[in-house]
C-alpha positions in Angstrom: 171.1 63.0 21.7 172.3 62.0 17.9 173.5 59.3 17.2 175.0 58.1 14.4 176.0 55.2 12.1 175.7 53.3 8.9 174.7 56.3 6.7 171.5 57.1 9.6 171.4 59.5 11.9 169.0 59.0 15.3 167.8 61.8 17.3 167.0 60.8 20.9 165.7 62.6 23.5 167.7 62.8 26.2 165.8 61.6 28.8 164.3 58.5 26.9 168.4 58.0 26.4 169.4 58.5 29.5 166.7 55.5 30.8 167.6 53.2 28.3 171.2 53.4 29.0 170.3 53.1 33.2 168.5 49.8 31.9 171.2 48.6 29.8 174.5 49.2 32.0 176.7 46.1 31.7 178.1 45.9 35.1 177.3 49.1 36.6 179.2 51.1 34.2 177.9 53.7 31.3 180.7 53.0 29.3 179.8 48.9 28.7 177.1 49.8 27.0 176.4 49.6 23.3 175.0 51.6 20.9 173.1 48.4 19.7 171.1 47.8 22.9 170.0 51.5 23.1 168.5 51.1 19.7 166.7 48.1 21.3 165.1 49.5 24.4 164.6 53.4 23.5 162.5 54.8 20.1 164.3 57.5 18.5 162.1 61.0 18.1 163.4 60.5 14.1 165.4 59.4 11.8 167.2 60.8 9.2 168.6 59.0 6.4 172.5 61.0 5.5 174.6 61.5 2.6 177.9 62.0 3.0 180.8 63.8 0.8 183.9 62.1 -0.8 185.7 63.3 1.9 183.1 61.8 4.8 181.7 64.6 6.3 178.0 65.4 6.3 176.4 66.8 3.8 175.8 70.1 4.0 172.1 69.8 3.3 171.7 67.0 5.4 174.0 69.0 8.2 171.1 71.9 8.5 168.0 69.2 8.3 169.7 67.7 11.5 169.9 71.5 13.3 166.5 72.1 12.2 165.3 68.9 13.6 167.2 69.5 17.2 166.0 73.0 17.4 162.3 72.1 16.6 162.3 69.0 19.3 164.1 72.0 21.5 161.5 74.5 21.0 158.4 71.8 21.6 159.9 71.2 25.0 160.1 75.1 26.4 
């Protein structure tokens, strides 16, 4: 799981997400929970630190660092 915000991108695993949100639901529902609580109760396998164009998308350098980073937390998992 990525997530994203404020110039920082979070890579989760999906599992560790998956039980944080189950501990945070706000009424029963997935969709009442925030980003900010997650952030909270689950530690993110890294961090990455983004640049973005002056257009707002991701930087292409930054772009590949990310798929690198998913496809080696992938790869230590098979």
């Amino acid at each position: 799981m990525l997530v994203s915000g404020w110039g920082r991108v979070y890579l989760f695993s999906g599992s560790v997400w998956r039980r944080a949100v189950e501990a945070s639901m706000m009424g029963g529902v997935p969709w009442g929970v925030r980003t900010g609580d997650i952030l909270s109760l689950a530690r993110p396998e890294r961090v990455f630190d983004i640049k973005l164009t002056t257009h707002g998308a991701l930087d292409p350098e930054d772009g590949g660092v990310l798929a690198e980073a998913v496809l080696s937390m992938l790869e230590e998992r098979v």
